[in-house]
C-alpha positions in Angstrom: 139.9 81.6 177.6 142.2 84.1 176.0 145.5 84.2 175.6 147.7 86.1 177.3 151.2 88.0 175.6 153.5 85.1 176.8 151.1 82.5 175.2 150.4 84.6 172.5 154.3 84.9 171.6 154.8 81.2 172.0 151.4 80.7 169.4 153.4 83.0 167.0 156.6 81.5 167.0 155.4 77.8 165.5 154.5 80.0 162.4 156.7 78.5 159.5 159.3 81.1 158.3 158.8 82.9 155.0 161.2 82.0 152.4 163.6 85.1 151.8 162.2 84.8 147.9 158.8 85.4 149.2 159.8 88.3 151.6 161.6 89.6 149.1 158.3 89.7 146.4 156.2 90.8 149.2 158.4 93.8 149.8 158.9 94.6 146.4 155.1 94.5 145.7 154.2 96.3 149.0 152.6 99.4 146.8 150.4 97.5 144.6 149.0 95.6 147.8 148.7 98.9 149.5 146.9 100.5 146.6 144.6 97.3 146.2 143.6 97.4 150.0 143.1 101.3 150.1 140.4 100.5 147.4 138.9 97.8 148.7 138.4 99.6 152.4 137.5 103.0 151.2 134.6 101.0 148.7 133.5 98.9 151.8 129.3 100.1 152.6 130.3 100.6 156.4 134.3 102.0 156.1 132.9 105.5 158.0 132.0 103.4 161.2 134.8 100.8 160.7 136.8 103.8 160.9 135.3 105.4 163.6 134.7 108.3 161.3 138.4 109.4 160.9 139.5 110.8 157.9 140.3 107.7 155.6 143.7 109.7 155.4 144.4 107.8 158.7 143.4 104.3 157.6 145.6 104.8 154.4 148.4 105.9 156.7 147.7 102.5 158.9 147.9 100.3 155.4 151.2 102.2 154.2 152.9 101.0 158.1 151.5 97.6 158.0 152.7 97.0 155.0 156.4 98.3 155.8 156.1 96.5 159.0 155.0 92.9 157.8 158.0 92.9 155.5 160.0 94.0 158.0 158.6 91.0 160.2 158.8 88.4 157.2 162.7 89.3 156.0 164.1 89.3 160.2 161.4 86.1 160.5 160.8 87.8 164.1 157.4 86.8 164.8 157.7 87.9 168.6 157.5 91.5 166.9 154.4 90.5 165.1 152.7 89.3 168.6 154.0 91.8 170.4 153.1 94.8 168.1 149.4 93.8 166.6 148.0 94.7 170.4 149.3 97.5 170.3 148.0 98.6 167.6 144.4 97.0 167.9 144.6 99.8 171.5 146.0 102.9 169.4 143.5 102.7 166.5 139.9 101.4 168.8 141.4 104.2 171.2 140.6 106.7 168.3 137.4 105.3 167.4 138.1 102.9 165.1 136.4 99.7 165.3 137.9 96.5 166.4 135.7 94.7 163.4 138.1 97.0 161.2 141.0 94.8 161.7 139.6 91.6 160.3 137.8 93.3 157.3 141.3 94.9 156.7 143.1 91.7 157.1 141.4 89.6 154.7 141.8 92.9 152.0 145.5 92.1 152.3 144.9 87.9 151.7 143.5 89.4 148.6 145.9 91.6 148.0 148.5 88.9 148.1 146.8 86.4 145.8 146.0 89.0 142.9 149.7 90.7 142.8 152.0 87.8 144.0 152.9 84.6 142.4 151.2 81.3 144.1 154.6 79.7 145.0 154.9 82.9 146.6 152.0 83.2 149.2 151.2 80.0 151.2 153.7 80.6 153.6 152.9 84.6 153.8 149.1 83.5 153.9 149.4 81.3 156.5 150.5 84.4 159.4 147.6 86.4 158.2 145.1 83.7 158.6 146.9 83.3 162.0 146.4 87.1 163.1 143.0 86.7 161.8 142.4 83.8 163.9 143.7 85.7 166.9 141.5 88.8 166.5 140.0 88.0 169.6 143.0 87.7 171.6 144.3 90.6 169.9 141.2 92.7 171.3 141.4 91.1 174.9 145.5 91.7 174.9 145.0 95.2 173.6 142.5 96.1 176.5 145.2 95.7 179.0 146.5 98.7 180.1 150.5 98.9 179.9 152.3 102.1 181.7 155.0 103.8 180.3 155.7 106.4 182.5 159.3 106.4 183.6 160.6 106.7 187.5 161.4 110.5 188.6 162.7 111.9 191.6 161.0 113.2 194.1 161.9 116.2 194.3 161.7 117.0 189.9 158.3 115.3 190.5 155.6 118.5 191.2 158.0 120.4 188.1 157.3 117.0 185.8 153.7 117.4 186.3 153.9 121.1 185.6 155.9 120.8 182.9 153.5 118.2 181.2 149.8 119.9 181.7 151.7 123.2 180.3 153.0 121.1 177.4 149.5 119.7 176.9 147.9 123.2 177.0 150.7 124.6 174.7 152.0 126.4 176.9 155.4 126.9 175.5 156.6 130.5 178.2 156.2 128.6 181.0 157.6 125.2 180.2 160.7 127.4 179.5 160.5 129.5 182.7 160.6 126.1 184.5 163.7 124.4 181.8 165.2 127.9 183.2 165.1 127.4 186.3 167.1 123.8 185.9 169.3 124.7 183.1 172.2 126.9 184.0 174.9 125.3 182.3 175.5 122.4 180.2 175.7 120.2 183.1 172.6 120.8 184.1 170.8 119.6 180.7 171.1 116.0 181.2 169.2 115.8 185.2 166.8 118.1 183.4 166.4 115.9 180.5 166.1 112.7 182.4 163.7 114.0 185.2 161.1 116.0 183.1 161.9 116.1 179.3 162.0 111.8 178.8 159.5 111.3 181.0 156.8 114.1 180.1 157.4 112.4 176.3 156.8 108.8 177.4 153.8 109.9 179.3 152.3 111.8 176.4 152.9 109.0 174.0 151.0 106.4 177.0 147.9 109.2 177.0 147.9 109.4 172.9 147.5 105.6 173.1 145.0 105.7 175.6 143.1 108.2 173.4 143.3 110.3 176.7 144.6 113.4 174.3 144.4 113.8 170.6 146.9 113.4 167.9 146.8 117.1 167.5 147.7 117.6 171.7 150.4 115.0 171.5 151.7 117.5 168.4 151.6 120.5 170.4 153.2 118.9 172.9 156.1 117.8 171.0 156.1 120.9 169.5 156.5 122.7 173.1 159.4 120.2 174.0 161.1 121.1 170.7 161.1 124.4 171.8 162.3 124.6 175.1 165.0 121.8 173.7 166.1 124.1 171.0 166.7 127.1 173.6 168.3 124.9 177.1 170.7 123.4 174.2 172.2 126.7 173.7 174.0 127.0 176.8 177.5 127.7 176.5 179.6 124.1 176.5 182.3 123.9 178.5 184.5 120.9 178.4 188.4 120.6 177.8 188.2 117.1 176.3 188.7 116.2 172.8 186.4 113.9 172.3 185.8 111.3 168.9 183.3 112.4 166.2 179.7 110.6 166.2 177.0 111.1 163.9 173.1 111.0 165.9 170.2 111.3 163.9 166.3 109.1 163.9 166.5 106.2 161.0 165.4 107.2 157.5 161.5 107.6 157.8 161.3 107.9 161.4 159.8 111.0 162.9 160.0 110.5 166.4 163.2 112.5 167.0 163.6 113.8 170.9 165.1 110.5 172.1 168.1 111.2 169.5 168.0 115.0 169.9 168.5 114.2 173.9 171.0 112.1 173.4 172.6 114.7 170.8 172.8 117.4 173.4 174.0 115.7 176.5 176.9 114.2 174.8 178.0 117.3 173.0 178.3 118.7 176.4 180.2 115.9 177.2 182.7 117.0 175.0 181.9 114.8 171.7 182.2 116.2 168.1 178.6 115.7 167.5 176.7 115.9 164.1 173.1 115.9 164.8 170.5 114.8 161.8 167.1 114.8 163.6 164.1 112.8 162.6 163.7 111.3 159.0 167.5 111.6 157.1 167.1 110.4 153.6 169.8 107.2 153.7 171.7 108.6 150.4 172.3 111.9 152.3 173.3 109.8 155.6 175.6 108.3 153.9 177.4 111.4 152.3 177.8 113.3 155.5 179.8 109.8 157.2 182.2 110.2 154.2 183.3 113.7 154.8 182.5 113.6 158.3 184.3 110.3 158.9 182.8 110.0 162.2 184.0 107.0 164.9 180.2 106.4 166.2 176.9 107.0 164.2 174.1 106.1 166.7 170.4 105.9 165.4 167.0 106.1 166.7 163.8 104.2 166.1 160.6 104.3 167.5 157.7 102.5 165.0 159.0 98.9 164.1 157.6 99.3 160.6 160.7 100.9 160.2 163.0 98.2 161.0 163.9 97.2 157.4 165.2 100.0 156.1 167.6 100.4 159.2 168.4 96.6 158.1 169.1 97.6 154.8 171.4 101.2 155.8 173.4 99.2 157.9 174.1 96.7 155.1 174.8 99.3 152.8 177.4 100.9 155.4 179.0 97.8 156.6 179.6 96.9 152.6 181.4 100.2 152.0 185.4 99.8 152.7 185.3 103.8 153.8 182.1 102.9 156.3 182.6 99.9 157.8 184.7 100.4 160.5 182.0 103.1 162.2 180.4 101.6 165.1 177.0 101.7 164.3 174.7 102.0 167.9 170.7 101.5 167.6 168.6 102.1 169.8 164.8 103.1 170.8 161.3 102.5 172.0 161.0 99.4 169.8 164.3 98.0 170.6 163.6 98.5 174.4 160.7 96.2 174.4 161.8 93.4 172.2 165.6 93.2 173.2 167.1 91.1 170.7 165.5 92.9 168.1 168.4 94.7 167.3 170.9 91.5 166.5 168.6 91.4 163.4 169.8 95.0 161.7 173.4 94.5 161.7 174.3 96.7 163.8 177.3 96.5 166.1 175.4 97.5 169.5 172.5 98.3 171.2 172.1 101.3 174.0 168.7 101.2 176.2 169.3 104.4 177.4 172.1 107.2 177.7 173.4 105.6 180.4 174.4 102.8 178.7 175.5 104.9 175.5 177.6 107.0 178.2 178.9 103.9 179.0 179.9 102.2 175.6 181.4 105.9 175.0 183.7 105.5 177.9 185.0 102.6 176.9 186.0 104.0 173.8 188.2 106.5 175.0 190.4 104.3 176.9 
């Protein structure tokens, strides 16, 4: 009988807590265990099948997030993230051909890993949750087989444009997703509806069929590639707004590629009248932190998509809210892996979460008054 996410949750949560001076080794050693496991798979008799014949480029990729994400899941001692996100990625990987018996083989690398580069006071506890997700390879293939939608609700009448707009996206298409964006976008008002009806959920659907294996990395590229483009030219409507509104700084967290949700967010509330700095995906934290000196912005509001990139949200929060100029910006988080585990955010410091614009909108609103 397998177990299902609730169970699976509850399983994860009796797991004892990882001492912060273990955490704290385990990050700080994360390169030498990556290094050790990228050897040890890449020497392995059957790694081609394992990896479904990918490029080992994309298994070393997988071993440089797991690590970032397990010592993001051992310093927050969130083990709901850990139950929650190994299915997931047990579908994205077998839906690109790798196999499921991959996992375990990699998983026992890393219990290697740990006992040749950490110190032995250092590992029992960290040991213990990957004998546990090694013990629930099997639920984590049956929980992984379930399909979860993410496509979000549209209106009827945007509906037969969505689907347009996505198979052109898909194909590359980039002249006619922009003759349909034109036919929406007249003025600045007009970019949010168009946003929220096609642009948010063409993206969420694209991600669901990249997971599904339904398209290829390389599509779900193109495609972002095509939104990025029509984005970069409906943006460039003339804004017209006769409110002064507070300065905010928007940009994805350091590391963290995924930038349309931000860029969205970016453009509807400069239209809205907000001094906006916009830092798209990936802003080096040293650099971040410069600009909200001289920008000395009210609001900086970040994105993040892939939970391995939790920590170092954690630790450019703590950095800000330990700086005398800094610490009075209200720092806003938000994103895909905030939306499904919603207490996530409580664990980086941060002074708020937003689900969505409309609740950003609203936290905004309440600002100016």
């Amino acid at each position: 009988m397998f177990l299902g996410f609730d169970d699976i949750v509850k399983e994860a949560k009796k797991l004892p807590v990882v001492s912060l001076a273990a955490a704290t080794a385990y990050h700080e050693k994360t390169s030498f265990l990556t290094e050790y496991v990228d050897e040890t798979l890449a020497s392995h008799p059957k790694i081609h099948d394992l990896t479904g014949h990918n490029p080992l480029q994309v298994m070393y990729d997988n071993h440089r997030h797991h690590a970032a994400f397990m010592a993001t899941v051992f310093s927050i001692a969130n083990y709901e993230l850990l139950a929650r996100t190994v299915p997931w990625v047990y579908r994205a990987y077998s839906a690109h051909s790798f196999s499921f018996d991959y996992f375990p083989v990699e998983l026992k690398a890393w219990v290697a890993a740990i006992d040749k580069y950490m110190a032995t006071d250092m590992t029992a506890e960290i040991k213990s949750v990957y004998a546990w997700m090694i013990k629930q390879h099997e639920n984590m293939m049956y929980l992984s087989q379930i399909k979860k939608e993410h496509k979000l609700p549209v209106r009827e009448d945007w509906l037969e444009k969505k689907t347009s707009f996505l198979a052109a996206a898909l194909d590359g298409d980039h002249r006619k997703c922009l003759g349909i964006a034109k036919e929406f976008v007249l003025t600045g008002k007009d970019i949010e509806p168009f946003y929220l009806q096609i642009i948010q959920p063409v993206m969420y659907e694209v991600g669901m069929l990249w997971e599904q294996g339904t398209v290829s990395v390389a599509q779900e590229h193109l495609a972002s590639a095509v939104v990025g483009r029509v984005m970069a030219s409906t943006s460039m409507v003339d804004v017209v707004c006769d409110r002064v509104m507070p300065k905010v700084v928007i940009t994805a967290a350091p590391n963290e590629y995924h930038e349309i949700g931000a860029w969205m967010i970016s453009d509807i509330l400069e239209h809205d009248g907000w001094d906006v700095k916009y830092l798209g995906a990936n802003t080096p934290a040293d650099d971040l932190l410069e600009l909200l000196k001289s920008f000395k912005p009210k609001v900086l509001a970040m994105s993040v998509t892939m939970p391995f990139n939790i920590l170092k949200v954690k630790q450019l929060i703590g950095v800000i809210k330990a700086d005398a100029e800094l610490k009075k910006i209200l720092v806003v988080i938000g994103g895909r892996t905030f939306n499904e585990n919603p207490e996530l955010w409580q664990s980086t410091g941060a002074d708020c979460f937003a689900a969505n614009i409309q609740e950003i909108k609203t936290l905004f609103a309440k600002m100016e008054k």
